[in-house]
LOTI-110663 format. One record per residue (C-alpha): residue in one letter; residue number from 1; y, x, z. Coordinates in Angstrom, 2 decimals, decimal comma. Each point is the difference from the previous one (the first is absolute). Example, Ala and Ser with C-alpha at 12.3 -4.5 7.8 and 13.67 -1.06 7.14 Angstrom:
+---+-----+---------+---------+---------+
| r |   k |      c2 |      c1 |      c3 |
+---+-----+---------+---------+---------+
| a |   1 |   -4,50 |   12,30 |    7,80 |
| s |   2 |    3,44 |    1,37 |   -0,66 |
+---+-----+---------+---------+---------+
***
This chain:
+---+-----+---------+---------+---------+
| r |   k |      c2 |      c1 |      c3 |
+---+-----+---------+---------+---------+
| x |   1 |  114,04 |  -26,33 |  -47,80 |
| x |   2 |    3,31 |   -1,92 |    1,03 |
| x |   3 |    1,68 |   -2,51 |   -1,91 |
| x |   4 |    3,21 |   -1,43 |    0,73 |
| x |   5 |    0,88 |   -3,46 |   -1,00 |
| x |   6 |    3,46 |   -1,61 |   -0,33 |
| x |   7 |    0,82 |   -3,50 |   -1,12 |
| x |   8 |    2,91 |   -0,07 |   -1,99 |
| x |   9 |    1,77 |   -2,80 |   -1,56 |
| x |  10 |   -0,05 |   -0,14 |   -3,51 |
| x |  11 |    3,86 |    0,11 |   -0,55 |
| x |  12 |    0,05 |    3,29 |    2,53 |
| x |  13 |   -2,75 |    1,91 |   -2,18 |
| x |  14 |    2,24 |    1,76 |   -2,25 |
| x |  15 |    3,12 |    0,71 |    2,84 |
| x |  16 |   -3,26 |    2,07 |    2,10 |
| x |  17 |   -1,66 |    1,48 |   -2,75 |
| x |  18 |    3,55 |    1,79 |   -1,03 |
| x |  19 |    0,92 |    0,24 |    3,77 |
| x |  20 |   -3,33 |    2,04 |    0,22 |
| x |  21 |    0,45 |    1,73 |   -3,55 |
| x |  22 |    3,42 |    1,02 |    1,34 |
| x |  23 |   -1,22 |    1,43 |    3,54 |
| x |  24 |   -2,99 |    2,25 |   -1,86 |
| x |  25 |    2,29 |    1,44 |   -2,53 |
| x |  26 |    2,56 |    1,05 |    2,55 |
| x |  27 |   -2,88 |    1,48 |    2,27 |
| x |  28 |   -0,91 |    2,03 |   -3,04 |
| x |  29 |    3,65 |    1,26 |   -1,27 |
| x |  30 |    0,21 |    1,36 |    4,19 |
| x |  31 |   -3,39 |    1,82 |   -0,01 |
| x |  32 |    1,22 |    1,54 |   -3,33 |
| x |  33 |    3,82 |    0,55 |    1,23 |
| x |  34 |   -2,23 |    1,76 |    2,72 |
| x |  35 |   -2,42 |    2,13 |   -2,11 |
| x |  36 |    2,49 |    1,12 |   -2,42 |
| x |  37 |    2,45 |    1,17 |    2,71 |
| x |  38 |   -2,38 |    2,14 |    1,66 |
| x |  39 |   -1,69 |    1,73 |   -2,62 |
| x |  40 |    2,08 |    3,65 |   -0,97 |
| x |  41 |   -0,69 |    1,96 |   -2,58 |
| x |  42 |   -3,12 |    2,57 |    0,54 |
| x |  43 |    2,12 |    2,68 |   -1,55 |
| x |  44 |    3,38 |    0,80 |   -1,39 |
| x |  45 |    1,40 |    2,88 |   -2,76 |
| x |  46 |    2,36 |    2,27 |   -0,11 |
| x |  47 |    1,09 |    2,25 |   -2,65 |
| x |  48 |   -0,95 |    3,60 |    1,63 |
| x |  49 |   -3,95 |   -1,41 |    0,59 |
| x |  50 |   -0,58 |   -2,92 |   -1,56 |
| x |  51 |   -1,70 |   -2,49 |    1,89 |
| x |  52 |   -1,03 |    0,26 |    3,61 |
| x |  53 |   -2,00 |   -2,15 |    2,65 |
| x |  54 |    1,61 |   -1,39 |    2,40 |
| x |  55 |   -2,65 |   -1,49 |    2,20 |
| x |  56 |   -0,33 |    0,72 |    3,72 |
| x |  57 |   -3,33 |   -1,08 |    2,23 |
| x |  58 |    0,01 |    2,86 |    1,93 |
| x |  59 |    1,54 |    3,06 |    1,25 |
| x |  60 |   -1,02 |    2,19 |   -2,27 |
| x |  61 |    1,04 |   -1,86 |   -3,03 |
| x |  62 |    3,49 |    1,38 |    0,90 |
| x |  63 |   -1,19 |    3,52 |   -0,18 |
| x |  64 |   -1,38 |   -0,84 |   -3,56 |
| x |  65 |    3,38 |   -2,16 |   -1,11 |
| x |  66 |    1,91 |    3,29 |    1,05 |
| x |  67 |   -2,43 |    2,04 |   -1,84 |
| x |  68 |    0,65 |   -2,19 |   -2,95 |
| x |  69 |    3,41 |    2,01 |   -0,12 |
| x |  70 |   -1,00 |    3,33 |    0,54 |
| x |  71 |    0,02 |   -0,06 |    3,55 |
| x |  72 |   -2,21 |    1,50 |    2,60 |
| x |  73 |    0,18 |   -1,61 |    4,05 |
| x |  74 |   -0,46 |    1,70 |    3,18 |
| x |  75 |   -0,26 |   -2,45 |    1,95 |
| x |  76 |    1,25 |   -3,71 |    1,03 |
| x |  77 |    3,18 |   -0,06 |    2,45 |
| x |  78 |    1,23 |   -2,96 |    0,06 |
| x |  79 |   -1,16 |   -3,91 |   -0,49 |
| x |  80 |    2,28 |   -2,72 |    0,78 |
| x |  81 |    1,34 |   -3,09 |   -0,97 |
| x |  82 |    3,38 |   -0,59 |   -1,97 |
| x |  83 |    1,84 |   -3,12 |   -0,83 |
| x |  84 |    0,93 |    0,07 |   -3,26 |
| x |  85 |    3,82 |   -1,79 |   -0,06 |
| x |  86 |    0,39 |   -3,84 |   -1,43 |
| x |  87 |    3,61 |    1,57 |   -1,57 |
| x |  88 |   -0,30 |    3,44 |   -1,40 |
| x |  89 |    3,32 |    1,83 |    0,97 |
| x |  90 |    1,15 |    3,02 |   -2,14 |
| x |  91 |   -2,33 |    2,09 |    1,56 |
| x |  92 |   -3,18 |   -1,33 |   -0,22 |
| x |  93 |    1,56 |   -0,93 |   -4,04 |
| x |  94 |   -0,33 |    3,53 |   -0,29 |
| x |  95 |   -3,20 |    0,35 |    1,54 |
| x |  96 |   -1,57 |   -2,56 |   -2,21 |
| x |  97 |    1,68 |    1,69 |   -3,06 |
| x |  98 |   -1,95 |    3,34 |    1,48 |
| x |  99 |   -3,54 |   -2,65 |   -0,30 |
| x | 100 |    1,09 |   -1,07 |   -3,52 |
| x | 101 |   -0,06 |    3,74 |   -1,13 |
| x | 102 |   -4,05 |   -0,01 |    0,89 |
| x | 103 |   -0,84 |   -3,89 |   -1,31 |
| x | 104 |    0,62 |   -1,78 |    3,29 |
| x | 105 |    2,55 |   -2,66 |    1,04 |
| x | 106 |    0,52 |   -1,09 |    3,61 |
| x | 107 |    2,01 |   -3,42 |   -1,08 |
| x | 108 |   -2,99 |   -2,42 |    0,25 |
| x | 109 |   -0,90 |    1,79 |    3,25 |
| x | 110 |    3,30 |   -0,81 |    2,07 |
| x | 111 |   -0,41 |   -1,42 |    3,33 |
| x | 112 |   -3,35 |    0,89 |   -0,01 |
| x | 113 |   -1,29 |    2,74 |    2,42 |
| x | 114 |   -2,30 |    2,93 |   -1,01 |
| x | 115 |   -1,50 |    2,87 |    1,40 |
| x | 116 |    1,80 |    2,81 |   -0,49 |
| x | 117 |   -2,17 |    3,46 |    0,42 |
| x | 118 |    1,12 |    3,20 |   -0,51 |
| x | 119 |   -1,77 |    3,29 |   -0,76 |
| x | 120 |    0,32 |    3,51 |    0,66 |
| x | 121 |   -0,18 |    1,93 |   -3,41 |
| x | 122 |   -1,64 |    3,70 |   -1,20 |
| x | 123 |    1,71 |    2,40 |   -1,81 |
| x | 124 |    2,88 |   -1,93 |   -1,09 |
| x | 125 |    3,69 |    0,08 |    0,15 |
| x | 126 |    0,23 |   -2,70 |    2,30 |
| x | 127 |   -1,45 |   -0,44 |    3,08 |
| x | 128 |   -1,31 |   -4,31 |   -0,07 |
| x | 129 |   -0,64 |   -2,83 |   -2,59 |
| x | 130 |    0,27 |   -3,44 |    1,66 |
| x | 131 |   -2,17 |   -2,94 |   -1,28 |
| x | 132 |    0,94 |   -3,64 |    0,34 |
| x | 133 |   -2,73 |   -2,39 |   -0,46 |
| x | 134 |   -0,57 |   -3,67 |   -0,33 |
| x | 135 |   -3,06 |   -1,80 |    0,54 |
| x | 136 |   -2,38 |    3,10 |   -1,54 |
| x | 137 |    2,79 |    1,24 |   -2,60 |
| x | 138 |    2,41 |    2,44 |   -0,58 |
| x | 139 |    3,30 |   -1,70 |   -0,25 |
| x | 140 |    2,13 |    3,36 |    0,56 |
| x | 141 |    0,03 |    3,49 |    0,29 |
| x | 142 |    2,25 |    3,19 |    0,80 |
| x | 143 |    0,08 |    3,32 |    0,91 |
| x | 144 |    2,38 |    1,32 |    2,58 |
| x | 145 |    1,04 |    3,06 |    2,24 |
| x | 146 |   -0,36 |   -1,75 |    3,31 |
| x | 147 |    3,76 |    0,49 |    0,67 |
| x | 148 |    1,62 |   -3,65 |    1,14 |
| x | 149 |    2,33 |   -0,21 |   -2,62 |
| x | 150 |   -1,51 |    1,90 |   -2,68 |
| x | 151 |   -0,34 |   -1,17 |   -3,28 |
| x | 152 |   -3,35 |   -1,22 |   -1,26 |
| x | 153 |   -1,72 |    1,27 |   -2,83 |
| x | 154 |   -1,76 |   -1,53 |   -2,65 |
| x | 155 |   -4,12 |    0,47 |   -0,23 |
| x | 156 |    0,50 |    1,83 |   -3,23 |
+---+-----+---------+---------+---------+
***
């Protein structure tokens, strides 16, 4: 075992003990500023399903998410990465307003960059769905035609 001594005037005691009081509590409000920001929600609701997961540890948790809506995959077609803007513009407003409509919300993930992966759909009137996700969760989700331009579509 190691000990660790210090000699410490008597009129310095109290000035260290709340010196060291001081440095422990601020270590622990940063490792729970830490914890708390990166824990998300393992699911969400919406009103058409009810609640949903929204975790994602490996590829074929996005084939289940999708099937979650009714959805059936072909096959993955693209995975990338997308920065998700510090400043939403009126775009990407609407976008998240399209997320709202399935229990998501991109605001606490701006600036941040997730992996955006989209999917070739079965039997449905549009072609893709596109996943974003964030450290092993869903944080967004459309469907679209594959047309630059196009709108996107809600899940639902």
């Amino acid at each position: 075992m190691f000990v660790l001594n210090f000699k410490v005037a008597p009129s310095k005691k109290l000035a260290v003990f709340f010196s060291a009081a001081s440095l422990l509590t601020a270590i622990v409000c940063i490792i729970c500023m830490m914890s708390v920001q990166n824990s998300f929600p393992d699911t969400a609701t919406c009103d058409e399903i009810g609640s949903y997961s929204l975790t994602f540890q490996k590829e074929d948790d996005g084939v289940r998410f999708l099937e979650q809506f009714g959805l059936s995959v072909d096959e993955v077609i693209d995975n990338s990465e997308v920065q998700i803007p510090a400043e939403f513009n009126d775009t990407y407003s609407e976008y998240n307003k399209l997320q709202n409509e399935i229990g998501l919300d991109l605001e606490k993930f701006k600036g941040k960059t997730a992996q955006k992966i989209t999917y070739r759909l079965k039997d449905s009137s549009t072609q893709f769905a596109v996943l974003l996700v964030y450290k092993e969760k869903v944080i967004g989700a459309h469907l679209t035609n594959g047309e630059y331009g196009s709108k996107n579509l809600p899940l639902i």
